[in-house]
N, C-alpha and C positions, 0 to 999 in steps of 0.2 A: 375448828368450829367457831372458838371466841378465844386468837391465839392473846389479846389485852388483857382477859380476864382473869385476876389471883383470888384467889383466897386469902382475905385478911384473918389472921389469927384466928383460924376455923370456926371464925363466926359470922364474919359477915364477907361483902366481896369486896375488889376495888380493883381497878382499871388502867395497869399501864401506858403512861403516856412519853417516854422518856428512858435512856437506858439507866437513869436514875432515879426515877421519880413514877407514883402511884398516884391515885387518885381515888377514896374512898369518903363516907358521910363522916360529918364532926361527931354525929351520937352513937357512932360504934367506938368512940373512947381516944384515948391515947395511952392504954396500960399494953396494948397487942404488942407483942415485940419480932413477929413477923410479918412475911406473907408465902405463900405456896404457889411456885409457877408450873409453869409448862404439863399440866395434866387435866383432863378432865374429870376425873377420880377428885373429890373434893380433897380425902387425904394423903393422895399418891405423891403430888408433887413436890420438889425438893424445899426446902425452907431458904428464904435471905433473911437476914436479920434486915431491921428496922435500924437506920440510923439517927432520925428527924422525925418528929411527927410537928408539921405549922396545920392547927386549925386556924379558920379562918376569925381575923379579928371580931367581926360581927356576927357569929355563929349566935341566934337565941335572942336577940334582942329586942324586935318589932314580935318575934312569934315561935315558939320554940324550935322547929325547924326551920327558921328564917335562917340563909345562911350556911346549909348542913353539908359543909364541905370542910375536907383536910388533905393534906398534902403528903405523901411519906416518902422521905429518901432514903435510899437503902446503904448500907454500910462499902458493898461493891456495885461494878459496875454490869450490868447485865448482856449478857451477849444473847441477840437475837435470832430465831430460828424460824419454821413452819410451826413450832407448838406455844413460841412463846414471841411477841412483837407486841410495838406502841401502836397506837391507834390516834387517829387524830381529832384536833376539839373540831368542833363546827363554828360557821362563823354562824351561825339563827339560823340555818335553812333546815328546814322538817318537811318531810311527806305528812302522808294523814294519819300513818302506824310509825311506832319504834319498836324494834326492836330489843327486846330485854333478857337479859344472862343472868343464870345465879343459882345456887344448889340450895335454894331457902326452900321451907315446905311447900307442897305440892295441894294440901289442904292446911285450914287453919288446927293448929291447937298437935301437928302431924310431927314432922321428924327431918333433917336435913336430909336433901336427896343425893345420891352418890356419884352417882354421874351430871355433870350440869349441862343443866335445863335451857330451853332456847325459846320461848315465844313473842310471837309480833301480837302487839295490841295499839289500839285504835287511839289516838288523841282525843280528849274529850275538853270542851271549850272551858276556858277561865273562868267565864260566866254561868254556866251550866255548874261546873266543880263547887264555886264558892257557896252554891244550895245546899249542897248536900250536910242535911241535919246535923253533922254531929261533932262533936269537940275537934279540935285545928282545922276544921273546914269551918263551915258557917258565916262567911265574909270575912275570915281572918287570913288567908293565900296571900302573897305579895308576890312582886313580879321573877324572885327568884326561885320560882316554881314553877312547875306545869303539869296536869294531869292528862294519867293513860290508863286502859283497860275497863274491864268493870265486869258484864257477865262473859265474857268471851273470853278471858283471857286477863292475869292479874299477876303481880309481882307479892309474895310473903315474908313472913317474915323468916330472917337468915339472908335474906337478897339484899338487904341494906348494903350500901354503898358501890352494888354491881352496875353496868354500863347499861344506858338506854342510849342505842345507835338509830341516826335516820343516814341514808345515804351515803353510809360506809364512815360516818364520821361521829363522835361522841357528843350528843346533844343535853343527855343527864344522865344522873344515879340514881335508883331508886333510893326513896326517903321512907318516907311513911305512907301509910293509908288506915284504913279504920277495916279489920278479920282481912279477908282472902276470898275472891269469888263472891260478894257478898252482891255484886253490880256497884258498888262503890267506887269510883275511879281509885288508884295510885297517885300517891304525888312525888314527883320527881325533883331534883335541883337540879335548875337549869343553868347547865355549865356556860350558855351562850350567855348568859344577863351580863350588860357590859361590865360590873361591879367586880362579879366572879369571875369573868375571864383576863380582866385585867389584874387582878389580886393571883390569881398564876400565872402569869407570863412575867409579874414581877418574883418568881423566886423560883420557877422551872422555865429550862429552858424550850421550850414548846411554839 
């Protein structure tokens, strides 16, 4: 279904890109000393330890999810299958939806879901996004972000740091948003911003 997708230390996701290396948000930590691959079962899958954790130098600086990206290398090397494979970055090219993964609630204020979840939601304009009333929105977005969803379809919380794919290739991670289904977009880090994509290509090889 989503063979990229792990489970970061059963709390948030993150995104195999590399038979060493993951891809999850700066603000789900660097205490996790896993991740869970090759299952859809949030807790079925086998654990690799965490070798590395690089957040990104400028994680929080212009805005607190400004930057909400980290790198994790794992202690072994990962052999790939049908249930467990890298996925690749995008160089910017997006359709009008992404696709988004992740066993976070299904409603706000809900419970991690056990099997992971898959839906496509809609892109919603930078300009449109930076309206929306409420604390990290309100013209504070920078360009390493982009929003998705809102009443159709929306990423919660426990999704942090899980894949938003367009066209079979890895364009962000879920970050933040303000509850669940509220119609509020999602906002993602956009792994394409040339800052971000150059800042992993210098320390994975990808």
């Amino acid at each position: 279904m989503a063979p990229y997708q792990v489970n970061y230390g059963d709390v948030c996701g993150g995104v195999l890109i590399d038979h060493f290396w993951a891809l999850t948000t700066a603000h789900c930590g660097i205490e996790l000393t896993y991740i869970r691959i090759g299952s859809r079962h949030r807790l079925n899958g086998p654990k690799v330890t965490i070798d590395q954790h690089l957040v990104h130098p400028e994680y929080g600086e212009q805005h607190a999810f400004d930057f909400d990206v980290q790198l994790l290398r794992f202690q072994r090397r990962l052999h790939f299958s049908e249930m467990v494979s890298m996925i690749r970055l995008s160089n910017g090219e997006c359709g009008d939806n992404v696709i988004v993964t992740g066993w976070g609630y299904s409603v706000e204020k809900g419970d991690y879901k056990d099997i992971l979840q898959r839906v496509k939601v809609p892109l919603v304009s930078m300009q449109e996004c930076q309206k929306v009333n409420q604390f990290s929105y309100n013209h504070t977005l920078t360009p390493r972000m982009f929003c998705a969803g809102g009443e159709d379809g929306d990423a919660c919380q426990g999704d942090s740091g899980g894949a938003a794919v367009s066209y079979g290739k890895l364009v962000g991670l879920s970050s933040f948003g303000f509850g669940c289904g509220r119609g509020i977009p999602g906002v993602y880090t956009n792994i394409s911003d040339p800052q971000i994509a150059a800042w992993i290509r210098m320390h994975a090889p990808v």
